[in-house]
NUMARRO-177230 format. One record per residue (C-alpha): residue in three letters; y, z, x. Coordinates in Angstrom, 1 decimal, m for minus. Layout:
residues N
+------+--------+--------+--------+
! roro !      v !      w !      u !
+------+--------+--------+--------+
!  Ala !      Y !      Z !      X !
...
+------+--------+--------+--------+
//
This chain:
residues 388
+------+--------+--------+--------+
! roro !      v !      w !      u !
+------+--------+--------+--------+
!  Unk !   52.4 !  m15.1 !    1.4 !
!  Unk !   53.1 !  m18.9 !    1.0 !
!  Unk !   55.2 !  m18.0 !   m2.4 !
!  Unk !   57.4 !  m14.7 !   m1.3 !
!  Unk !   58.8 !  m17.1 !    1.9 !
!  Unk !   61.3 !  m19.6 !    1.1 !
!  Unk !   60.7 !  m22.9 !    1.7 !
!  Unk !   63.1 !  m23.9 !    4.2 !
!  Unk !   61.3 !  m21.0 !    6.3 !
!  Unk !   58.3 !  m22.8 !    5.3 !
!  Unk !   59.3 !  m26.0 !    6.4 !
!  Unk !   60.9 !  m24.8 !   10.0 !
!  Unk !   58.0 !  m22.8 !   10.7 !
!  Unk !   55.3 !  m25.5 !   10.2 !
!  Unk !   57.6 !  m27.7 !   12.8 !
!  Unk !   57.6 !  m24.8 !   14.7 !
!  Unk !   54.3 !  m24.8 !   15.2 !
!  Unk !   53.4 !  m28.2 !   14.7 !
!  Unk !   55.8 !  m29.8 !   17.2 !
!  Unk !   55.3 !  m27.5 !   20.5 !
!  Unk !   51.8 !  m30.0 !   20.6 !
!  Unk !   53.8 !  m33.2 !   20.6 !
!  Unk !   56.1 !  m31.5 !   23.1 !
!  Unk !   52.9 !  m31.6 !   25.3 !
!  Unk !   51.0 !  m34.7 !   24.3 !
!  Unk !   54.1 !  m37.0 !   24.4 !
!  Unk !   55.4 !  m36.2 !   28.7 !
!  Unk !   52.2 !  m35.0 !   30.1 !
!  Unk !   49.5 !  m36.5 !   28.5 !
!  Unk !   49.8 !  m39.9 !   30.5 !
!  Unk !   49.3 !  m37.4 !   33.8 !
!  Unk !   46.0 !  m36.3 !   32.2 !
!  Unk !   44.9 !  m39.8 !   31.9 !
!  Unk !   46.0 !  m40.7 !   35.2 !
!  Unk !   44.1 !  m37.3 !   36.7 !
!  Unk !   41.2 !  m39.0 !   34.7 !
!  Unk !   41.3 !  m42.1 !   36.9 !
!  Unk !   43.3 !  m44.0 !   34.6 !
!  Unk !   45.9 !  m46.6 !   36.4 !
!  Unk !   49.3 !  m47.4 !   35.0 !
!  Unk !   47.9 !  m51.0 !   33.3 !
!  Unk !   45.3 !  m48.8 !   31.6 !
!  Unk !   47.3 !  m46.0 !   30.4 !
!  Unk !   50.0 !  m48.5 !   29.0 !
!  Unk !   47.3 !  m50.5 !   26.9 !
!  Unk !   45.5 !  m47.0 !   25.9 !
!  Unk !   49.0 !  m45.6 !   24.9 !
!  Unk !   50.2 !  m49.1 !   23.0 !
!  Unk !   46.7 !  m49.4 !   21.3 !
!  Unk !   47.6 !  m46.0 !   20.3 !
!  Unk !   50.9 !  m47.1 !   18.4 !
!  Unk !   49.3 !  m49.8 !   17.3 !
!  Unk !   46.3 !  m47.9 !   15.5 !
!  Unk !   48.9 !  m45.6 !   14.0 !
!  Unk !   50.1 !  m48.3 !   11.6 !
!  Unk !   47.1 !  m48.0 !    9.4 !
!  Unk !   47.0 !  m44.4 !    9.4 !
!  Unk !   51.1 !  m44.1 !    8.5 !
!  Unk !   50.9 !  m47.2 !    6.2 !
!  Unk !   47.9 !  m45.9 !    4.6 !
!  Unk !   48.8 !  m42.3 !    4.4 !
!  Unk !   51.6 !  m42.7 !    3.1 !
!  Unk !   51.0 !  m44.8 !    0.1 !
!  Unk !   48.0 !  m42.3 !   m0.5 !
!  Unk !   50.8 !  m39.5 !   m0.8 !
!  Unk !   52.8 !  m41.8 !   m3.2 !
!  Unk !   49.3 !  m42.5 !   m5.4 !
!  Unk !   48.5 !  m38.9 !   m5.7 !
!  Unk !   52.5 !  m37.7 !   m6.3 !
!  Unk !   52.6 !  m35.3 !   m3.3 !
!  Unk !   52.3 !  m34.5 !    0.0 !
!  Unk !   50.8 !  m31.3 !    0.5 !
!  Unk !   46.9 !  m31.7 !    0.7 !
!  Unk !   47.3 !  m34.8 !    2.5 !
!  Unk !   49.3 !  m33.5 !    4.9 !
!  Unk !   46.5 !  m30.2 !    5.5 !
!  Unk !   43.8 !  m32.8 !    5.3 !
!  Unk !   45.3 !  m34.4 !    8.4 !
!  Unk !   46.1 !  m31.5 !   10.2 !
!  Unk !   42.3 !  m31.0 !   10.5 !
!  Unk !   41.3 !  m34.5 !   11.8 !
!  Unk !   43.8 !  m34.4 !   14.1 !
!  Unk !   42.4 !  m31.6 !   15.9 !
!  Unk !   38.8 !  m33.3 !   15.1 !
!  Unk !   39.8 !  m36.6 !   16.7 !
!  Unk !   41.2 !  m35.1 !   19.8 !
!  Unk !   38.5 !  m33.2 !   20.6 !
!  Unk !   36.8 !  m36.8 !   21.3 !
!  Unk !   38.5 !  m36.9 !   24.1 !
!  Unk !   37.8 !  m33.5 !   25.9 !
!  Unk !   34.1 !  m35.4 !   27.4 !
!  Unk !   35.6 !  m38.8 !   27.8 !
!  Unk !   35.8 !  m40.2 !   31.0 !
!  Unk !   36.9 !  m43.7 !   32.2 !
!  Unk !   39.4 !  m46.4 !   30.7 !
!  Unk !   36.6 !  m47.7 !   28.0 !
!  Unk !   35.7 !  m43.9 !   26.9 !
!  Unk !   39.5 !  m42.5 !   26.7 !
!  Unk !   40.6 !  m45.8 !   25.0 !
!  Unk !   38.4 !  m45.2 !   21.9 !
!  Unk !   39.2 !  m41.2 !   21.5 !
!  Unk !   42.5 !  m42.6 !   22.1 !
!  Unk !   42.2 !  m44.9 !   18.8 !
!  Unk !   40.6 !  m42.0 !   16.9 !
!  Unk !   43.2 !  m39.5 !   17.2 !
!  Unk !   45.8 !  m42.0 !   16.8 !
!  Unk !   44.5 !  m42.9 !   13.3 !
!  Unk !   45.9 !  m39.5 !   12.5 !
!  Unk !   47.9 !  m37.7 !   14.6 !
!  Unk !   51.1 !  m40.0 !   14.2 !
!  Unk !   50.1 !  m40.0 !   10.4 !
!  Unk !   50.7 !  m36.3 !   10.1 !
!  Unk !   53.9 !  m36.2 !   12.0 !
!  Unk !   55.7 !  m39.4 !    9.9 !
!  Unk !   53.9 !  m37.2 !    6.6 !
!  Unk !   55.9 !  m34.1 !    7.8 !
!  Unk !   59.0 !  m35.6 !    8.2 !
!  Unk !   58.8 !  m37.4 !    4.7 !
!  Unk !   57.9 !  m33.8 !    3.0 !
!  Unk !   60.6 !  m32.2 !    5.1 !
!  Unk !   63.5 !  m34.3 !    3.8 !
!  Unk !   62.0 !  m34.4 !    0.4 !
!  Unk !   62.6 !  m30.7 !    0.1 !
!  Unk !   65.5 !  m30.7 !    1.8 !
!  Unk !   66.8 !  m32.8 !   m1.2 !
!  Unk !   65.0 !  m31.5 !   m3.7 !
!  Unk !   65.7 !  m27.6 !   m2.3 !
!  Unk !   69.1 !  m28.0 !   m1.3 !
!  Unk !   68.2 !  m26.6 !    2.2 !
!  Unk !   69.9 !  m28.4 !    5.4 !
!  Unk !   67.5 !  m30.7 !    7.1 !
!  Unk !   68.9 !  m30.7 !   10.4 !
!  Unk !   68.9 !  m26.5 !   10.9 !
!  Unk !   65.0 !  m26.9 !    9.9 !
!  Unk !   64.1 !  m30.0 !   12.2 !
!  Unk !   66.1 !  m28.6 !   14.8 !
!  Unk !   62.4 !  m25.9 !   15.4 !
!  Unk !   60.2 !  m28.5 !   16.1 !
!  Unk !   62.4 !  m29.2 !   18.8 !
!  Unk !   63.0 !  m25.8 !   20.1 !
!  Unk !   59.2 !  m25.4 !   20.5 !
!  Unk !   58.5 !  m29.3 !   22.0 !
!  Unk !   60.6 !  m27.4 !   24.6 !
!  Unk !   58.7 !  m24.9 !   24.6 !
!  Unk !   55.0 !  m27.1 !   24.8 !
!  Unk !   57.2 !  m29.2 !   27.6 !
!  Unk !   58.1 !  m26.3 !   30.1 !
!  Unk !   54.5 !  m24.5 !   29.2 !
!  Unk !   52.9 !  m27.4 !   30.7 !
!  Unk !   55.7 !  m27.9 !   33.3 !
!  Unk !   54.8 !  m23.6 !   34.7 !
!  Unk !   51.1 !  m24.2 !   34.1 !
!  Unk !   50.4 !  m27.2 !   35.7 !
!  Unk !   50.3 !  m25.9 !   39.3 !
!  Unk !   47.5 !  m23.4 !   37.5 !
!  Unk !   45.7 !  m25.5 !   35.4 !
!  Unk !   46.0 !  m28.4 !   36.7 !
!  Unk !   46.0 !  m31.7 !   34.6 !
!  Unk !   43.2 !  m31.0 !   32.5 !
!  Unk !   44.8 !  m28.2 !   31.3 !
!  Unk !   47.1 !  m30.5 !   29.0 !
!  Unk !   44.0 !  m31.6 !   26.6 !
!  Unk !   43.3 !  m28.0 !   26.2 !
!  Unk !   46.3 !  m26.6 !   25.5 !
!  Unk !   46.8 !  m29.9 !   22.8 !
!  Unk !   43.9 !  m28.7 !   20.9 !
!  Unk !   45.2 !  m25.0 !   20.9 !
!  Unk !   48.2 !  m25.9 !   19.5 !
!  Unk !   46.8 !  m28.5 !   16.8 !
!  Unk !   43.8 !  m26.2 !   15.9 !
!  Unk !   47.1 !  m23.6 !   15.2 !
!  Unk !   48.6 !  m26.1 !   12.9 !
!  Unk !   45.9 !  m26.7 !   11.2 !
!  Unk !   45.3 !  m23.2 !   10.7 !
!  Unk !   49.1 !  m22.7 !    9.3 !
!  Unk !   49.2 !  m25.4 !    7.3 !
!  Unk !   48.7 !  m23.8 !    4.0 !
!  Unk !   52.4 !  m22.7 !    4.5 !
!  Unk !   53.2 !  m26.3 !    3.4 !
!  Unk !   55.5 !  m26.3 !    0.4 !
!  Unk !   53.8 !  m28.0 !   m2.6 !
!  Unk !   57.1 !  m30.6 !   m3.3 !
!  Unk !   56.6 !  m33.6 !   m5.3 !
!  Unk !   58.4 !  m36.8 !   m6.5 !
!  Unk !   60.1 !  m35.5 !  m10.0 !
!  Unk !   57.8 !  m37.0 !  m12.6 !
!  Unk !   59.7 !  m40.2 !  m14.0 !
!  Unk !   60.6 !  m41.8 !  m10.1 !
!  Unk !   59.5 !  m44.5 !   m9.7 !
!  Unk !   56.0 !  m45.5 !   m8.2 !
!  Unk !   55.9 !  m48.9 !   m8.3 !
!  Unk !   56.8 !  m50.8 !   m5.5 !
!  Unk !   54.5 !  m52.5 !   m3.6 !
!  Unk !   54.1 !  m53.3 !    0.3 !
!  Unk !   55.2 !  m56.4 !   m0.1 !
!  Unk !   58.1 !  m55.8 !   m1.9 !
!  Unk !   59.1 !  m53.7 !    0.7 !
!  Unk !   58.7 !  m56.6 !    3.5 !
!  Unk !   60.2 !  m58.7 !    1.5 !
!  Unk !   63.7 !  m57.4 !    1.1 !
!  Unk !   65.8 !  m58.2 !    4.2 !
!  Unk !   68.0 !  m54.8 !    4.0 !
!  Unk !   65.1 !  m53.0 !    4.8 !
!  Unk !   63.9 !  m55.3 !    7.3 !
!  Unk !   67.6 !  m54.8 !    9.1 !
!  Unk !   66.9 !  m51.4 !    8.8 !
!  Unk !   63.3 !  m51.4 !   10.4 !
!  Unk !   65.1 !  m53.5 !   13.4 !
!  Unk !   67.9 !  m51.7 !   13.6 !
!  Unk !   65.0 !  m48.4 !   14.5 !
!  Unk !   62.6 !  m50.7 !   15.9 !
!  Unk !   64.8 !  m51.7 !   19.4 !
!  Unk !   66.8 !  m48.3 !   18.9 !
!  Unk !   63.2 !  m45.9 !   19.4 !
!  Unk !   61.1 !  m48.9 !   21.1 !
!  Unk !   63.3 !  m48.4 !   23.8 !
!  Unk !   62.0 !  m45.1 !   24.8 !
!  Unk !   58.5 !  m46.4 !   25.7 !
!  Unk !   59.1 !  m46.6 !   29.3 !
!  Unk !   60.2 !  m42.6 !   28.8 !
!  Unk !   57.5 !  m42.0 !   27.3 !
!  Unk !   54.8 !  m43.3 !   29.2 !
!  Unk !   56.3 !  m43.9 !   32.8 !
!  Unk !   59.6 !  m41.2 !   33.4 !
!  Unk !   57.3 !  m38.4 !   34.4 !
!  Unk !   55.2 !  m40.2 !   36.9 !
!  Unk !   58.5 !  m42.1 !   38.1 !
!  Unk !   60.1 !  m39.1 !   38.9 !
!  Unk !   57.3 !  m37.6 !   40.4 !
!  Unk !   57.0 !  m40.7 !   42.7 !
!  Unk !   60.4 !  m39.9 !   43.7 !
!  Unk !   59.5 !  m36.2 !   44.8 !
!  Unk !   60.9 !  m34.2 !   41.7 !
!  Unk !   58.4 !  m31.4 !   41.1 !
!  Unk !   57.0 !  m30.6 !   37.9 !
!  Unk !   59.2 !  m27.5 !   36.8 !
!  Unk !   61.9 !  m29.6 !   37.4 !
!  Unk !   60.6 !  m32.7 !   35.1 !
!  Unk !   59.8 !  m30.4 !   32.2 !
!  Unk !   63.6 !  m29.1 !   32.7 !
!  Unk !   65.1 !  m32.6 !   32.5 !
!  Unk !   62.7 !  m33.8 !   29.6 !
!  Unk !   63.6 !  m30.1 !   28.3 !
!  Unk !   67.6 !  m30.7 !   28.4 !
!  Unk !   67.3 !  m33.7 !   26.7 !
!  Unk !   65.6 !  m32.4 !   23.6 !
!  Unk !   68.1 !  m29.4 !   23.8 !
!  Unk !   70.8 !  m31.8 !   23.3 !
!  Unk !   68.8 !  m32.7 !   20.2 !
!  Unk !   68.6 !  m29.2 !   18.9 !
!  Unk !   72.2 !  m28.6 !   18.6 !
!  Unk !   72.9 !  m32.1 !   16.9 !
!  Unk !   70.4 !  m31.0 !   14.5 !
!  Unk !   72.2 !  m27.6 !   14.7 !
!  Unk !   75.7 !  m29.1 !   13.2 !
!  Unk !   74.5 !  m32.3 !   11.3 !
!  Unk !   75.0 !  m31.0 !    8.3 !
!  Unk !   78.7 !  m31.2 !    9.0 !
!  Unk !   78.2 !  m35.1 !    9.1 !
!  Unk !   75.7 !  m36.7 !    8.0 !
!  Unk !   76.7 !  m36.8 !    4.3 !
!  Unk !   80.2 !  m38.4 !    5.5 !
!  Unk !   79.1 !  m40.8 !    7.8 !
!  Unk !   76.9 !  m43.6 !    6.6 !
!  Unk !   73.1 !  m43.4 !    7.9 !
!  Unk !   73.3 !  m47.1 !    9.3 !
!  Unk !   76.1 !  m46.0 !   11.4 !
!  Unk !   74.6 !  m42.9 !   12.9 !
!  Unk !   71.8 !  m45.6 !   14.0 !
!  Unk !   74.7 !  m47.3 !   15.4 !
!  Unk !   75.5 !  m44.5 !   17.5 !
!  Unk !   72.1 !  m43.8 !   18.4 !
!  Unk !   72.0 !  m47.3 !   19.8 !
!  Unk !   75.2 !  m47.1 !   21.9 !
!  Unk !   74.4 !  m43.5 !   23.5 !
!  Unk !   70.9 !  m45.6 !   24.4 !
!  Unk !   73.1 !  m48.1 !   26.6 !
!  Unk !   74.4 !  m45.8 !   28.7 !
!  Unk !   71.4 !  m43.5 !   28.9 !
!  Unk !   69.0 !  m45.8 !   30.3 !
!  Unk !   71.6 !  m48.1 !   32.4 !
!  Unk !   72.0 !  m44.4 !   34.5 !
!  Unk !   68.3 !  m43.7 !   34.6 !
!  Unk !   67.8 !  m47.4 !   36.1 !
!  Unk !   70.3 !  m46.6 !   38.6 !
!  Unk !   69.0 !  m43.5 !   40.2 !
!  Unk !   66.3 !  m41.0 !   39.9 !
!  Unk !   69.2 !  m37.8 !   41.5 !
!  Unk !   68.3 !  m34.8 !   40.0 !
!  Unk !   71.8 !  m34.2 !   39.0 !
!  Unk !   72.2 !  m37.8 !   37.3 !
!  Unk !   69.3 !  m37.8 !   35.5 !
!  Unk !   70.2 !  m33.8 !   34.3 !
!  Unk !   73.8 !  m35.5 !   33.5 !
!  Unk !   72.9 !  m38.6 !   31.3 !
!  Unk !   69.2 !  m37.4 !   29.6 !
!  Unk !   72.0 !  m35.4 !   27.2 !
!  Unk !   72.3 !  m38.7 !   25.6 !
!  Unk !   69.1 !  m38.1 !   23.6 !
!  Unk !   71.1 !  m36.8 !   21.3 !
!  Unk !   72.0 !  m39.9 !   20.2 !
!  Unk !   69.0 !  m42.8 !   21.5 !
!  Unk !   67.1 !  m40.4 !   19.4 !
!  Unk !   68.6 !  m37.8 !   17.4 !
!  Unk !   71.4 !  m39.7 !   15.9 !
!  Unk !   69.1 !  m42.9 !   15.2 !
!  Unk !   66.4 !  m40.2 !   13.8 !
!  Unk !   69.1 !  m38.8 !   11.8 !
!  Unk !   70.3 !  m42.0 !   10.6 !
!  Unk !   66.6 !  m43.6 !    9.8 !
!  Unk !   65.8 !  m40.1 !    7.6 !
!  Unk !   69.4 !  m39.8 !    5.5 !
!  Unk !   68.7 !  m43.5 !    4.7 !
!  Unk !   65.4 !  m43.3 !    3.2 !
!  Unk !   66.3 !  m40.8 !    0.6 !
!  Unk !   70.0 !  m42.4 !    0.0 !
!  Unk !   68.2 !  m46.4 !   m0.3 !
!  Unk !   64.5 !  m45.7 !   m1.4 !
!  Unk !   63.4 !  m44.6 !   m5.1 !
!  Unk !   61.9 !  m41.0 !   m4.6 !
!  Unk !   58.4 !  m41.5 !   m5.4 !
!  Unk !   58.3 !  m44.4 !   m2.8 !
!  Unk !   59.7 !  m42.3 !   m0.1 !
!  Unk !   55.9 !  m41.8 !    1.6 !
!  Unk !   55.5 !  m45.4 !    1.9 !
!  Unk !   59.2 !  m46.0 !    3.2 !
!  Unk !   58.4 !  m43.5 !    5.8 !
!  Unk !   54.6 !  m44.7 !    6.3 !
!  Unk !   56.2 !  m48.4 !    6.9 !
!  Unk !   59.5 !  m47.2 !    9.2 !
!  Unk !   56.7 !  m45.3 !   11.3 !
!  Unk !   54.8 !  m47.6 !   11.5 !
!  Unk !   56.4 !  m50.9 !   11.5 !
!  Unk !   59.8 !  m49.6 !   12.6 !
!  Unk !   58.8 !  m47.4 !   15.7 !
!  Unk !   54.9 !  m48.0 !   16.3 !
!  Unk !   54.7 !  m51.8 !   16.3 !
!  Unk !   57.9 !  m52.1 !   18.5 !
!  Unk !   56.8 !  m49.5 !   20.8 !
!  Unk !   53.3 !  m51.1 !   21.0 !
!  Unk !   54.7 !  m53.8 !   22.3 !
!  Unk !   57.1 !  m51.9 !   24.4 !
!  Unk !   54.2 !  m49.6 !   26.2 !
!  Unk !   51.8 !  m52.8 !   26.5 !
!  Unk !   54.9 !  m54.4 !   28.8 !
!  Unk !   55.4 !  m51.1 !   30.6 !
!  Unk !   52.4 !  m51.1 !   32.8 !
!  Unk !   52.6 !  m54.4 !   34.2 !
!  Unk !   57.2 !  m54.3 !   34.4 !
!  Unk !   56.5 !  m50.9 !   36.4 !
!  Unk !   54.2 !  m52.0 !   38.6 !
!  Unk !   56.6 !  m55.0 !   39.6 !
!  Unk !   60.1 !  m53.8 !   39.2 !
!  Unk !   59.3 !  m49.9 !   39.0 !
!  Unk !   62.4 !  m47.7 !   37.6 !
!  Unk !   64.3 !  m50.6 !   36.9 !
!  Unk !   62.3 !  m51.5 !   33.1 !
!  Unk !   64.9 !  m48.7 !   32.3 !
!  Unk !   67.7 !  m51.7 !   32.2 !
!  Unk !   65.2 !  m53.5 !   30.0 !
!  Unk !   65.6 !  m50.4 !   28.0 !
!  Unk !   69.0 !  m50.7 !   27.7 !
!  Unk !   69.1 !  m54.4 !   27.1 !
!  Unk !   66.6 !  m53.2 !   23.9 !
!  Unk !   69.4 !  m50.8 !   22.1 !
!  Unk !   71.9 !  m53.6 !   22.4 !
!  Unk !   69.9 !  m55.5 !   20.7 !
!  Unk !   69.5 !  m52.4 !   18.1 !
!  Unk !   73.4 !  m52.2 !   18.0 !
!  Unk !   73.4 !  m56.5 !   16.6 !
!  Unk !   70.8 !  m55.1 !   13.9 !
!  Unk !   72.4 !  m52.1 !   12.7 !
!  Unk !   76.2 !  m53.7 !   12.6 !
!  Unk !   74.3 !  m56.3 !   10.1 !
!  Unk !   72.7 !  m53.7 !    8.2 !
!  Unk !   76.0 !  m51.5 !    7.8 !
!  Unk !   77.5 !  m54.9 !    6.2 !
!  Unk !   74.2 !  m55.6 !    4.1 !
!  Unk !   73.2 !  m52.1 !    2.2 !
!  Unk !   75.7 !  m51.1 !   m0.7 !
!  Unk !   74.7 !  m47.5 !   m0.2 !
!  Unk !   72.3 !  m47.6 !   m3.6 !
!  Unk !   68.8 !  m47.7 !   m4.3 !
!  Unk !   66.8 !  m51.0 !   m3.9 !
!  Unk !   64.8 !  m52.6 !   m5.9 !
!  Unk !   61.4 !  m52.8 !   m3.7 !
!  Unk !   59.4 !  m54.5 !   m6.8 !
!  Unk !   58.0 !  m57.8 !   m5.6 !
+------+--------+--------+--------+
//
């Protein structure tokens, strides 16, 4: 079966199913914790221990990938631990319990997410299919794991999230074997160490250009849902809002392909970074339904023009049989440290200044825009040399 499809059906059906998880893990799962007696300190150090872990399992990963020369059995091997390591979680109970099924599953979960981009933009290269009208179905079904939750809560209640995670992540497991078998061609280069890596400053422009640009949607992430319930929206209407903004992402993705090879990657991220200004200056301002439904359009660019940006560069600046670690180290480094540090702040800003750590959010892609505007000077558009 896996040979008769193409791959680009391949590839947009493992997002498929693989992404309408992270469409429930990444809104609702912080309600889970809190209906586990969790308090807003605790679920911001769980989640930012969390990104935290995830730098050893994308950093490490990833170079695996680039030692063995492909992606594939990697990629089914994690598949099954993540579904393992969240099942850790379905007896914990209390801060301590949840914060160590936490670390497990975050040793791997992230890992295969960063590992499925890398393999979906290395066939998109190497197949000649268009990224964006394949990435664009993990979206579709994260809105489809966002307003499940959203209808079912009412049902299920919160503990119904953790169950319906593992359905969906024992199903990708189960579907994985539809992974294309893509590799590196044989004579790229392998070479490049870690080091060399950190040690060349375009690519450390480029992990802060992504760093502020995705850090800044840590307060999203871990505090949006329970601010707006705070401010009486009901759940529906949260996964609706949550669900337009990924929308918005989908039909980017939907037209990229008209763009993204005539507009430079570092200034996509600069768009990404602009669109984040305004977005989270509104969402500071006011928690109106009709606000929040106008301006949360603008993840098409905090996140799917940055996204964009961060994926056409990798191919365009990094040797292809480095590609794993590049993405290992931009997931890692570029979005999970920064948003580490982000979600550790979260808990105790919210507590004090509540809705308004969405103006620190802001204040985080301006910051984006000064690093990207240096890296648009800095890179040549070539490879690098990442041999330290």
């Amino acid at each position: 079966m896996r040979r008769r499809l193409p791959v680009a059906l391949r590839m947009a059906l493992f997002y498929a199913i693989s992404y309408s998880g992270l469409g429930v893990l990444v809104p609702f799962l912080p309600v889970w914790m809190a209906h586990r007696g969790l308090s807003a300190v605790e679920i911001s150090i769980v989640l930012a221990t969390g990104q935290l872990v995830r730098i050893f399992g994308n950093t490490g990963f990833g170079r695996l990938a680039d030692y063995w020369g492909e992606r594939r059995r990697v990629l089914m091997g994690l598949t099954v631990a993540s579904f393992l390591s969240f099942l850790v979680l379905v007896p914990a109970d209390g801060f301590v319990a949840i914060l160590i099924g936490y670390f497990i599953a975050s040793l791997f979960y992230p890992a295969q997410v960063a590992l499925t981009e890398n393999l979906g933009v290395l066939a998109a290269y190497q197949r000649g299919y268009d990224y964006g009208r394949v990435r664009l179905w993990g979206s579709v079904t994260f809105i489809g794991g966002t307003l499940a939750v959203g209808g079912i809560m009412p049902l299920a209640g919160p503990e119904g999230v953790l169950w319906l995670i593992l359905a969906l992540l024992g199903l990708t497991a189960a579907t994985a074997f539809l992974l294309p078998d893509v590799r590196p061609d044989k004579g790229a280069s392998r070479h490049g160490t870690i080091r060399g890596f950190l040690a060349n400053p375009v690519f450390l422009l480029f992990l802060g250009a992504n760093a502020f640009v995705q850090s800044s949607h840590a307060a999203y992430y871990t505090f949006s849902t329970l601010h707006w319930r705070a401010a009486g929206l009901d759940d529906l209407t949260i996964g609706i809002i949550w669900s337009e903004g990924v929308l918005a992402e989908i039909l980017l993705f939907a037209v990229s392909s008209r763009f993204v090879h005539r507009i430079r990657p570092t200034q996509l991220i600069l768009i990404g970074a602009a669109g984040g200004i305004i977005r989270w200056g509104v969402i500071a301002a006011t928690t109106d339904v009709w606000a929040l439904l106008a301006v949360n359009w603008l993840h098409a660019a905090s996140f799917a023009f940055a996204h964009l940006g961060a994926m056409h560069f990798i191919p365009r600046a990094i040797p292809e049989g480095m590609t794993a670690t590049a993405q290992g180290l931009y997931a890692s480094l570029g979005i999970s440290v920064a948003v580490a540090a982000a979600t550790f702040a979260m808990g105790p800003l919210y507590a004090s200044i509540g809705g308004l750590i969405f103006a620190v959010m802001a204040g985080f892609c301006l910051l984006s825009a000064g690093f990207g505007l240096a890296l648009d000077r800095r890179w040549d558009g070539r490879l690098i040399d990442f041999r330290a």
